[in-house]
C-alpha positions as protocol buffer text, in pm:
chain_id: "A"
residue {
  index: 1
  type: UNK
  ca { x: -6104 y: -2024 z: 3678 }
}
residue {
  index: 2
  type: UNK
  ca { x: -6292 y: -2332 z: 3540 }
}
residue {
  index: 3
  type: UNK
  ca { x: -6204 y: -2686 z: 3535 }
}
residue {
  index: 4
  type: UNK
  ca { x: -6234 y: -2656 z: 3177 }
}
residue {
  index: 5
  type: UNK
  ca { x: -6021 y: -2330 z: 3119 }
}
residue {
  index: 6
  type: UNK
  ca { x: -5747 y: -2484 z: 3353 }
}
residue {
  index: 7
  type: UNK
  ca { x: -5767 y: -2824 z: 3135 }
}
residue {
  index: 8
  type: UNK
  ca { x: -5701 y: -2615 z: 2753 }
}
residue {
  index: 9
  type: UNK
  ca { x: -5463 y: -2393 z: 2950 }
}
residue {
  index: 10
  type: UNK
  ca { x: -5249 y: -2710 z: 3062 }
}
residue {
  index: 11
  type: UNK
  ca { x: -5295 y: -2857 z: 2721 }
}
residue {
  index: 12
  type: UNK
  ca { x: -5221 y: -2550 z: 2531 }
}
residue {
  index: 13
  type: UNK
  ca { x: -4891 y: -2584 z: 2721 }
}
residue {
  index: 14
  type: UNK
  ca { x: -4834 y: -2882 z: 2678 }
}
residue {
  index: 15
  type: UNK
  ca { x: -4845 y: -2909 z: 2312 }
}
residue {
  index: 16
  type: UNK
  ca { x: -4629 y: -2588 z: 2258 }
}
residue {
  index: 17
  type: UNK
  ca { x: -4358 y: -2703 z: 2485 }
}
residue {
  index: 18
  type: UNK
  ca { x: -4415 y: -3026 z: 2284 }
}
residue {
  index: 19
  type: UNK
  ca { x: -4324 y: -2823 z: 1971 }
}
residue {
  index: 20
  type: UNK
  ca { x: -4087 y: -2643 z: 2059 }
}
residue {
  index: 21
  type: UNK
  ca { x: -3845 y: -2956 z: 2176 }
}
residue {
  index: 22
  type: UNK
  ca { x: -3947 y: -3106 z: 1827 }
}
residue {
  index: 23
  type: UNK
  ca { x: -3806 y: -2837 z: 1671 }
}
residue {
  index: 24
  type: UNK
  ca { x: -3503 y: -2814 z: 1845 }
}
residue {
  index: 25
  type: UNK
  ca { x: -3464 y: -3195 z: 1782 }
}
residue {
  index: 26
  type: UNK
  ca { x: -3501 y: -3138 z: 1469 }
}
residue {
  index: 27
  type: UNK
  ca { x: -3253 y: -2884 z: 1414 }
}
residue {
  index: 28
  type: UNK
  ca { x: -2994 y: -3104 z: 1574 }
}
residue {
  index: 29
  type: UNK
  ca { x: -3039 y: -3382 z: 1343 }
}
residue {
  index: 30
  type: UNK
  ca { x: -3045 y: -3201 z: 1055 }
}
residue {
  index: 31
  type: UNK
  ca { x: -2715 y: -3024 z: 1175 }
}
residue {
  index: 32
  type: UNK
  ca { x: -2554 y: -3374 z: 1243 }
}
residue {
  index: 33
  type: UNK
  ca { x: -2626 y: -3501 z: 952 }
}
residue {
  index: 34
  type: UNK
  ca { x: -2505 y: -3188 z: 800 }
}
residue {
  index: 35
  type: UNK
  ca { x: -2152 y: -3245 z: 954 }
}
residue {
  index: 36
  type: UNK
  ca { x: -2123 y: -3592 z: 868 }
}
residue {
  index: 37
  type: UNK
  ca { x: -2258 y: -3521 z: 539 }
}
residue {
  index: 38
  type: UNK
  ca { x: -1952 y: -3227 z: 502 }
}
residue {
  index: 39
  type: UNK
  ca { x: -1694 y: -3283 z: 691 }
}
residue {
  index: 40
  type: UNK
  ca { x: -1394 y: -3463 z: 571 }
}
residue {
  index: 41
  type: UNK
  ca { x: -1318 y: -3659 z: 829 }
}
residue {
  index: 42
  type: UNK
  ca { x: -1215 y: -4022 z: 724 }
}
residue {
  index: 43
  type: UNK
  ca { x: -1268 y: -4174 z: 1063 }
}
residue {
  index: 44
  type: UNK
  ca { x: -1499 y: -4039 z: 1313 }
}
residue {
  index: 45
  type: UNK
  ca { x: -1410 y: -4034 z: 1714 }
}
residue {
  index: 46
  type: UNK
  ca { x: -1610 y: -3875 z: 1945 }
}
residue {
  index: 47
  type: UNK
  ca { x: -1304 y: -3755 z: 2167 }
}
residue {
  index: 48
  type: UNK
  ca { x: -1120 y: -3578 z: 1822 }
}
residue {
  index: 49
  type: UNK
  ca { x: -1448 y: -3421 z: 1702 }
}
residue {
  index: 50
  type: UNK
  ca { x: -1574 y: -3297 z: 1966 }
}
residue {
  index: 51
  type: UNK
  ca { x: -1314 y: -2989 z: 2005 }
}
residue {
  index: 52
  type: UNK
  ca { x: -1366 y: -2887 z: 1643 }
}
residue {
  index: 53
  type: UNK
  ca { x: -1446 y: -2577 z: 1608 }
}
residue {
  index: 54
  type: UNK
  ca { x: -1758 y: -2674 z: 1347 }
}
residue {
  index: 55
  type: UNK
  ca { x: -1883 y: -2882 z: 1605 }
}
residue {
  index: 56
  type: UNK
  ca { x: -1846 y: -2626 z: 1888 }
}
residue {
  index: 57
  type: UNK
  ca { x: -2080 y: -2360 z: 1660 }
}
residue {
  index: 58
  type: UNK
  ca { x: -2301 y: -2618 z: 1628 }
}
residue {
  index: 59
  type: UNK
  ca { x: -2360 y: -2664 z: 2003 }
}
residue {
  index: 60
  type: UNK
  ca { x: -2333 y: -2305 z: 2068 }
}
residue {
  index: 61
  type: UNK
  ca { x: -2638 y: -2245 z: 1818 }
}
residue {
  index: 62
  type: UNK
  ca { x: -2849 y: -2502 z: 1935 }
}
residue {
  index: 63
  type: UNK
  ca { x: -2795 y: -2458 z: 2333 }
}
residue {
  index: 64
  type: UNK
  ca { x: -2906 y: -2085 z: 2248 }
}
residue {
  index: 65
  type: UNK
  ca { x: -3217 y: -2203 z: 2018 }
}
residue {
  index: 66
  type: UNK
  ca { x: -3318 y: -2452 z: 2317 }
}
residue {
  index: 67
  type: UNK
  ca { x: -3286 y: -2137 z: 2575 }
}
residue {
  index: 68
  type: UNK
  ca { x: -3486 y: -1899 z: 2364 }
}
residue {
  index: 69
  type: UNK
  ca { x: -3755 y: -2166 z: 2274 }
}
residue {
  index: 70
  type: UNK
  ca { x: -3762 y: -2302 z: 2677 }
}
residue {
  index: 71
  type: UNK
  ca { x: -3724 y: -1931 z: 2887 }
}
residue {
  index: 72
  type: UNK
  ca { x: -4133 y: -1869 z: 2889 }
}
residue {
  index: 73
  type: UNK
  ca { x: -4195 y: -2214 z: 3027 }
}
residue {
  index: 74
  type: UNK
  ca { x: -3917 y: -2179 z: 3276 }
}
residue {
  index: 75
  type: UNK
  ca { x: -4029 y: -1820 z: 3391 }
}
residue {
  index: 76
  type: UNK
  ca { x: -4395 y: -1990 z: 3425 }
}
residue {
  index: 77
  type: UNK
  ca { x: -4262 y: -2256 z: 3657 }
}
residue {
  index: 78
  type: UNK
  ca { x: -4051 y: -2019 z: 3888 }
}
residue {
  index: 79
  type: UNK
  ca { x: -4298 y: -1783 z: 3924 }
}
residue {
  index: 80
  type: UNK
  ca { x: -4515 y: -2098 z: 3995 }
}
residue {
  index: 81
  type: UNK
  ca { x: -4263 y: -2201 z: 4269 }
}
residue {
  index: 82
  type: UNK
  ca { x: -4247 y: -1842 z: 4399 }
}
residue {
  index: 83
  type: UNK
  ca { x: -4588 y: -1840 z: 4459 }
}
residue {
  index: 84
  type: UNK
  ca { x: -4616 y: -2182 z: 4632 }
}
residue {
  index: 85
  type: UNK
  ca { x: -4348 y: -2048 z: 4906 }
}
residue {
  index: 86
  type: UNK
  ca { x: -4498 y: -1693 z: 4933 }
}
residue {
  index: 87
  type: UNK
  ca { x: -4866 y: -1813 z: 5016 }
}
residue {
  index: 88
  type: UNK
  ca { x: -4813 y: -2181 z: 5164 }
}
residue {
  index: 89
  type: UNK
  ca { x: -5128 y: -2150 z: 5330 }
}
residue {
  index: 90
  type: UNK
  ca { x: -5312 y: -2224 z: 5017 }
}
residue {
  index: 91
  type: UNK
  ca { x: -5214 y: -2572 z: 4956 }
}
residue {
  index: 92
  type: UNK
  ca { x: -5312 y: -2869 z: 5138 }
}
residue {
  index: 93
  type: UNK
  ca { x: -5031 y: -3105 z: 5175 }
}
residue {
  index: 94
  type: UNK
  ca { x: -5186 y: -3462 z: 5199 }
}
């Protein structure tokens, strides 16, 4: 493989993973503001809210969004690491 292919692979890779933590970040502001924005709640502590159930779905939703979006990448790297410990004889540790 080139220099060049290995350069627009990285940077492919890059940029997606770069989108795809955007968009999660983006769905979690727009779902806090969409709490604070709804919910009745005169005063706002961290401790109190933080067991409410509308808070838990909201968590639950975007810990599975950031899984989906970040399981390729993750599967890249540990078959990455795999292969680094299978054939250690190819790398030059300096």
């Amino acid at each position: 493989m080139s220099q060049d292919a290995v350069v627009a692979r990285n940077t492919y890779q890059t940029s997606r993973a770069f989108k795809s933590v955007l968009i999660v970040n983006v769905i979690q502001i727009f779902t806090c503001w969409a709490l604070y924005k709804y919910t009745k709640y005169e005063t706002v502590e961290i401790v109190e809210t933080s067991i409410q159930p509308e808070i838990a779905v909201v968590r639950l939703f975007v810990g599975l969004v950031t899984h989906i979006l970040m399981q390729e990448s993750m599967s890249g790297g540990v078959e990455m690491m795999k292969f680094s410990l299978n054939h250690p004889w190819k790398f030059v540790s300096y």
